[in-house]
Phi, psi and omega in degrees: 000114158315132159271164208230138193223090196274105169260113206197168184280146149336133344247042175299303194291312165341295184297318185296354161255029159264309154348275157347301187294317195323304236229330185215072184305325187277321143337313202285302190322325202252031142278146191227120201245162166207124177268164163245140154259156219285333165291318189309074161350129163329294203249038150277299177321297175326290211279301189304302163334293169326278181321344165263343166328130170309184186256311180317144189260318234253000165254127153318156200195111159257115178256149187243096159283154178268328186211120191301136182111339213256170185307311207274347167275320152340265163312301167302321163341300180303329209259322171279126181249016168067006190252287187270337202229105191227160211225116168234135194258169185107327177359107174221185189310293194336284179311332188289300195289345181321302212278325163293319209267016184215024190276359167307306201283149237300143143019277207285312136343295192274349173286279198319349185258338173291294181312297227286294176331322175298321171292326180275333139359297205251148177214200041349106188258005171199160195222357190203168177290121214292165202302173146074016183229074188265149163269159173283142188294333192268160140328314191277339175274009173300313200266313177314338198294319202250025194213127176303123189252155175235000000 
């Protein structure tokens, strides 16, 4: 089973792993989260990120970064060895949770299932206002206009 690694700007990696516990509890256990903060050195980001690797060279490791180029991929890069230890940038929930319901599987595998979640992911999810949400016609509904309903 891969271990799974949210590397990301303050406070992303975090939130997506509480998200993760949220949502997959049992699951959740072989994630690992590292915020960067805006102060943080390249190769502080680097030496923590290390330091969450497993020690065994020979357990797999999916790190999930937010935007490719920037310190937390940057620092994951480094750290990847395109065999055991591998990277994907973009890191959003879809992919996230993809990648817990398939971490058995091989490396290679679980990359390809990290993209295809992120993609098959992002949509356009209304093009209108969704039914049963009419606005109101009067003046006393002017305030209401402006608050989000759930």
């Amino acid at each position: 089973m891969a271990r799974l690694l949210i590397i990301a700007h303050a406070p992303l990696a975090s939130a997506l792993a509480e998200v993760a516990a949220h949502t997959f509890p049992d699951c959740a256990t072989q994630l690992q989260a590292l915020d960067v903060p805006p102060d943080m050195a390249p190769e502080e980001a680097q030496s923590r990120a290390a330091a969450l690797l497993p020690a065994a060279e020979s357990q797999e490791t999916l790190i999930l970064t937010d935007v490719f180029g920037a310190t937390p991929c940057n620092a994951a890069q480094r750290l990847a060895d395109g065999v055991h230890v591998r990277v994907v940038a973009g890191v959003n929930v879809p992919m996230l949770w993809r990648t817990l319901c398939y971490a058995n599987e091989p490396l290679d595998g679980l990359v390809a299932r990290a993209m295809a979640g992120a993609t098959q992911g992002v949509m356009q999810a209304s093009a209108s206002r969704p039914q049963q949400q009419a606005r109101g016609a009067g003046p006393e509904d002017a305030e209401d206009q402006h608050h989000h309903h759930q």
